[in-house]
N, CA, C and O atoms as CSV, one atom per row, in Angstrom:
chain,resi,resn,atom,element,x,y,z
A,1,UNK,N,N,-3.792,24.588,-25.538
A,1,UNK,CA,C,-2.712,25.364,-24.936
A,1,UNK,C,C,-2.426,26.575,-25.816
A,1,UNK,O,O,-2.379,26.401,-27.034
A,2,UNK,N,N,-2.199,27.989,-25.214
A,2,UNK,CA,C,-2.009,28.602,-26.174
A,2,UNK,C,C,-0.362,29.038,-25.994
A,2,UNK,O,O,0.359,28.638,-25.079
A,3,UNK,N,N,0.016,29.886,-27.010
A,3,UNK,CA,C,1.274,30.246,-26.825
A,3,UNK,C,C,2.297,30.287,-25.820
A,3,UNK,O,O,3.411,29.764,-25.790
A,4,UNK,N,N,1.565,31.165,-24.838
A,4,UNK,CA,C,2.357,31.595,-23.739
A,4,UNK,C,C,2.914,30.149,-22.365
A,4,UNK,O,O,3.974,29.871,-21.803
A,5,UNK,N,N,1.599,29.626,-22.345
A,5,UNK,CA,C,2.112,28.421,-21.797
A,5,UNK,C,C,3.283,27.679,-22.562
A,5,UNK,O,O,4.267,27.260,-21.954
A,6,UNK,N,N,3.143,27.558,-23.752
A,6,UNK,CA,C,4.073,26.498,-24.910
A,6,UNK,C,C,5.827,27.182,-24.336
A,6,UNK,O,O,6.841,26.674,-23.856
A,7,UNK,N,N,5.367,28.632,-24.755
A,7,UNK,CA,C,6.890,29.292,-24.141
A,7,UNK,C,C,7.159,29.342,-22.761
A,7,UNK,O,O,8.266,29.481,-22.240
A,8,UNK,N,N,6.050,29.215,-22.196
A,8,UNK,CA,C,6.888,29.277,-20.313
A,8,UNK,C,C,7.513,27.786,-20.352
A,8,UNK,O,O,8.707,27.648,-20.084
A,9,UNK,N,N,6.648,26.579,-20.714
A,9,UNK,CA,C,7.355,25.613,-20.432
A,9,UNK,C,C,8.595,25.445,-21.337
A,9,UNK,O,O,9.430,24.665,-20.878
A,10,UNK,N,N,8.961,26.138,-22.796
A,10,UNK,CA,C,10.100,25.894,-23.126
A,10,UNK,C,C,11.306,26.564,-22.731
A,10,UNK,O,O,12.446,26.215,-23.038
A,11,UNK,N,N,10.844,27.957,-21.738
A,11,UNK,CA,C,11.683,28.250,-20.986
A,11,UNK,C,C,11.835,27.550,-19.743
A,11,UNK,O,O,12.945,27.177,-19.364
A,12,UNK,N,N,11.350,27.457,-19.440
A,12,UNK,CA,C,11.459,26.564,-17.745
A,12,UNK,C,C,12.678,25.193,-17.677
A,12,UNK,O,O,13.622,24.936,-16.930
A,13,UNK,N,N,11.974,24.433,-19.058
A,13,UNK,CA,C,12.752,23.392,-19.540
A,13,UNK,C,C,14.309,23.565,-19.626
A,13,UNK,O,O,15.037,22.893,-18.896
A,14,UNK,N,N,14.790,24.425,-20.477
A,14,UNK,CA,C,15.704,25.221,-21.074
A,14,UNK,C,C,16.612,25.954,-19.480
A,14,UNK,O,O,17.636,25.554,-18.926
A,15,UNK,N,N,15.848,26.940,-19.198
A,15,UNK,CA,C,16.605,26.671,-17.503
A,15,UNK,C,C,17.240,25.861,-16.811
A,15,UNK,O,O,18.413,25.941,-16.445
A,16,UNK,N,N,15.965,24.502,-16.475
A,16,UNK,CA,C,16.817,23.477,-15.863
A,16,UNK,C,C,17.221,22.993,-16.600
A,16,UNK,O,O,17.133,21.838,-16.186
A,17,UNK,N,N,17.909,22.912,-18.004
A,17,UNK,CA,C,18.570,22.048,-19.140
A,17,UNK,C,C,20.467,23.194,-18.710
A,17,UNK,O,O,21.578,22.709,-18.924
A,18,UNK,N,N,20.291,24.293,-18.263
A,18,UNK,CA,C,21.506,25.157,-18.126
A,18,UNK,C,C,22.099,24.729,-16.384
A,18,UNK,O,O,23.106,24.320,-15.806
A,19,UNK,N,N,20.961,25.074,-16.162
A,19,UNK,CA,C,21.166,25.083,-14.164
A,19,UNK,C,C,21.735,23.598,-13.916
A,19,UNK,O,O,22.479,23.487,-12.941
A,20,UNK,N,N,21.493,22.510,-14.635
A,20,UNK,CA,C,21.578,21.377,-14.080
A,20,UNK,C,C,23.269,20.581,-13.669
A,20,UNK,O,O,23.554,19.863,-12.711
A,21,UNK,N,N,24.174,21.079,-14.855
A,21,UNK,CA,C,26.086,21.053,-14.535
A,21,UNK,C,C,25.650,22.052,-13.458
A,21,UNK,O,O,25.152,21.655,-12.405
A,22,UNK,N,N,25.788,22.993,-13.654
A,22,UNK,CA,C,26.095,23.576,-12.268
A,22,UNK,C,C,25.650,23.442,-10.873
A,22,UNK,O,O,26.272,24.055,-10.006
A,23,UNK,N,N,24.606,22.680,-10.550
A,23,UNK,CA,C,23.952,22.178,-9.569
A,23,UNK,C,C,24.860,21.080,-9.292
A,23,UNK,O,O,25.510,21.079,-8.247
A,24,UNK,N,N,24.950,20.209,-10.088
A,24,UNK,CA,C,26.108,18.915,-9.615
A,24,UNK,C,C,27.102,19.444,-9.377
A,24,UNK,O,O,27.569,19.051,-8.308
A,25,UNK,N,N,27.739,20.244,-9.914
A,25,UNK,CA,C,29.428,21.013,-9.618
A,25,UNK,C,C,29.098,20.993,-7.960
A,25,UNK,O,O,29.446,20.131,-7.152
A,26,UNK,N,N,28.319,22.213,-7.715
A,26,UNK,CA,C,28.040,22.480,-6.573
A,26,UNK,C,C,27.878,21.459,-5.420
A,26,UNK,O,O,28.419,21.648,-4.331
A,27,UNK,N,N,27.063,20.289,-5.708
A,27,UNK,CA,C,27.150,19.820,-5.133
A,27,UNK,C,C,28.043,18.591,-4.611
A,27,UNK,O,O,27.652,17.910,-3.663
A,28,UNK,N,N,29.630,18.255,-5.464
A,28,UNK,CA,C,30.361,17.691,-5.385
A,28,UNK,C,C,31.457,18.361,-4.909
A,28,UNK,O,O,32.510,17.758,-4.702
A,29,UNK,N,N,31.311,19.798,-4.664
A,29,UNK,CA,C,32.258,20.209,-4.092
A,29,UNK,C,C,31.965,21.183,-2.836
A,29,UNK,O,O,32.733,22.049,-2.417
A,30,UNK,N,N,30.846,20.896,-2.388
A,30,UNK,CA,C,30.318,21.244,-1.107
A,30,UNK,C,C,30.659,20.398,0.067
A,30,UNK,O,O,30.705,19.169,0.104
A,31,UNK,N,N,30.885,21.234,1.001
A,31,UNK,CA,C,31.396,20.034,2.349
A,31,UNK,C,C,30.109,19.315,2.804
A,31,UNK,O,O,28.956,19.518,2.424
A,32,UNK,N,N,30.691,18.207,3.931
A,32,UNK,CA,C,29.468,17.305,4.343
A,32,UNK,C,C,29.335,17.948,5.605
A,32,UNK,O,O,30.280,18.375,6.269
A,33,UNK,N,N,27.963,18.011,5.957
A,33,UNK,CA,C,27.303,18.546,7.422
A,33,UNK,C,C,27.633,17.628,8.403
A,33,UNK,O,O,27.593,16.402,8.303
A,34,UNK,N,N,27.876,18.120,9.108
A,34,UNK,CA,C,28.485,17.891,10.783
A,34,UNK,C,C,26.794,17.010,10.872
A,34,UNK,O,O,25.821,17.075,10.120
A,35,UNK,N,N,27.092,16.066,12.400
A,35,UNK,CA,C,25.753,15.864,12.918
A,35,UNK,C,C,25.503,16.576,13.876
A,35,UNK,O,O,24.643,16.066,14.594
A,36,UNK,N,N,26.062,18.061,14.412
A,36,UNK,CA,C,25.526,18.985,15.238
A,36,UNK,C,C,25.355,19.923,14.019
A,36,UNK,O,O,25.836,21.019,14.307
A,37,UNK,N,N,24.880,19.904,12.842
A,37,UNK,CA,C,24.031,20.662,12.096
A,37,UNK,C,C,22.928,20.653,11.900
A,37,UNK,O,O,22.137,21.524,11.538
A,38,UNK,N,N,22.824,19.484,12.176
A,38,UNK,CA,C,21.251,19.221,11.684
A,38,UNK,C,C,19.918,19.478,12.699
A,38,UNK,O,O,18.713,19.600,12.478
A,39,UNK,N,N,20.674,19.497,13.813
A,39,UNK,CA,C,19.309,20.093,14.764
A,39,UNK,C,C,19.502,21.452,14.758
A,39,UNK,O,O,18.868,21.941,15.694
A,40,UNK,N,N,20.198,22.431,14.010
A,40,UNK,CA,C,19.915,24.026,14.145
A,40,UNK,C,C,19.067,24.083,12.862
A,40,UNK,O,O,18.205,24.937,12.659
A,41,UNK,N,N,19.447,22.932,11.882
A,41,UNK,CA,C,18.613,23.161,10.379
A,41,UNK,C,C,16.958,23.022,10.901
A,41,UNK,O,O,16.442,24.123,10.711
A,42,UNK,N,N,16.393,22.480,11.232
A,42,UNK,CA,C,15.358,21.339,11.768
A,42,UNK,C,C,14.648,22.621,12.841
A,42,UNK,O,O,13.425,22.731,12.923
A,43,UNK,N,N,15.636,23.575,13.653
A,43,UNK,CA,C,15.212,24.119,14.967
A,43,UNK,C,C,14.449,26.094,13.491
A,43,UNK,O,O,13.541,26.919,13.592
A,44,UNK,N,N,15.195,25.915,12.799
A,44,UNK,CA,C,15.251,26.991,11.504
A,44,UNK,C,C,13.920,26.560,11.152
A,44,UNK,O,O,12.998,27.193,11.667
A,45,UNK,N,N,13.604,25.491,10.282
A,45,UNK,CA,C,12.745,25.377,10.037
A,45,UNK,C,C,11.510,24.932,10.518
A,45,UNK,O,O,10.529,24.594,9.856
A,46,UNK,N,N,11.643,24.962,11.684
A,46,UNK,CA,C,10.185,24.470,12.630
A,46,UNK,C,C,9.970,26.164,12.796
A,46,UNK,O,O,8.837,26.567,12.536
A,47,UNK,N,N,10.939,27.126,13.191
A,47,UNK,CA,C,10.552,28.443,13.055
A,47,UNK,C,C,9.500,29.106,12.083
A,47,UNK,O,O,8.481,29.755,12.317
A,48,UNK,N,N,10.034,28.762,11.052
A,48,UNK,CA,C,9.751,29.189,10.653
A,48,UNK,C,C,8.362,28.785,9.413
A,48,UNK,O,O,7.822,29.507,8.575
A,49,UNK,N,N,8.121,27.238,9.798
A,49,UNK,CA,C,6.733,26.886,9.658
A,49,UNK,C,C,6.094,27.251,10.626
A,49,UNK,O,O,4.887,27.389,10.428
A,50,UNK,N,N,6.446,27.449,11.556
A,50,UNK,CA,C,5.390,28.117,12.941
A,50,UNK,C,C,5.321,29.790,12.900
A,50,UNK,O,O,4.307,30.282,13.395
A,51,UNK,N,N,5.999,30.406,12.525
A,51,UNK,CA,C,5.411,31.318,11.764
A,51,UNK,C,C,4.486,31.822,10.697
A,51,UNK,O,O,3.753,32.810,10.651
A,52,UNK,N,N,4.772,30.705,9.727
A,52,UNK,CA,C,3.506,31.105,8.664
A,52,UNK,C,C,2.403,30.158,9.260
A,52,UNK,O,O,1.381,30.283,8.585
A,53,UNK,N,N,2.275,29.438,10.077
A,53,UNK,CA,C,1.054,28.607,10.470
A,53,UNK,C,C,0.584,30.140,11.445
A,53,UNK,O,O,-0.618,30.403,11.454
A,54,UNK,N,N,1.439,30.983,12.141
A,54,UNK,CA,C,0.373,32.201,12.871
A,54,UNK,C,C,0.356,32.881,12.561
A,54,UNK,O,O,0.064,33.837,13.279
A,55,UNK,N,N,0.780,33.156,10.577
A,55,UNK,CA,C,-0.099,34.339,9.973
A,55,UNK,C,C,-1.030,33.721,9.188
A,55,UNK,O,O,-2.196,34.112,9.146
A,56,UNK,N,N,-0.635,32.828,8.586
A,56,UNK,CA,C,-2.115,31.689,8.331
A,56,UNK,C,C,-3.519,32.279,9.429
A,56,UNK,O,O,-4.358,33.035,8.941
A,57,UNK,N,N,-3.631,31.805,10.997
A,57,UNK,CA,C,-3.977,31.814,11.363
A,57,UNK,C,C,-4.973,33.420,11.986
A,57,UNK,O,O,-6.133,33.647,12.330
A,58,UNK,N,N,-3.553,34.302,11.835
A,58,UNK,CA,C,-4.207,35.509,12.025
A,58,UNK,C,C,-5.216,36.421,10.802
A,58,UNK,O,O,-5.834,37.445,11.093
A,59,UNK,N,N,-5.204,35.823,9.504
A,59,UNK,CA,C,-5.656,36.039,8.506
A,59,UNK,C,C,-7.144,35.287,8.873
A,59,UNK,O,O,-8.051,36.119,8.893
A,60,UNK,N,N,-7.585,33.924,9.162
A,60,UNK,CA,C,-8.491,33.162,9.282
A,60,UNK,C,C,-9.272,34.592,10.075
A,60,UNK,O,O,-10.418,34.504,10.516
C-alpha cells in the first residue's frame, strides 16, 4: 500500500468517526413516514432506475 491509499482510508475513517453523532441526531429527530409515502418513494425510484437502465442501453 502506498501512502495515498494509507491517507484516503484515514480520512474516510475519520469522516465517518465525525458524521456518525450527527447522523443519529438526525435520525431521532426526524418524523415517521406516512404509509401513503412509500409508494411515491418506490414510484421515484423505479424512475429513475429506468432511466439509467435506457442510457445504459443507449450507450450499448
Amino acid at each position: 500500500m502506498d501512502w495515498m491509499k494509507i491517507g484516503s482510508a484515514i480520512l474516510i475513517g475519520a469522516m465517518i468517526l465525525f458524521l456518525w453523532p450527527r447522523a443519529k441526531q438526525m435520525m431521532q429527530e426526524s418524523r415517521k413516514a406516512e404509509p401513503g409515502e412509500w409508494g411515491s418513494v418506490l414510484l421515484i425510484l423505479l424512475a429513475v432506475a429506468g432511466f439509467v437502465v435506457l442510457l445504459v442501453m443507449m450507450v450499448r
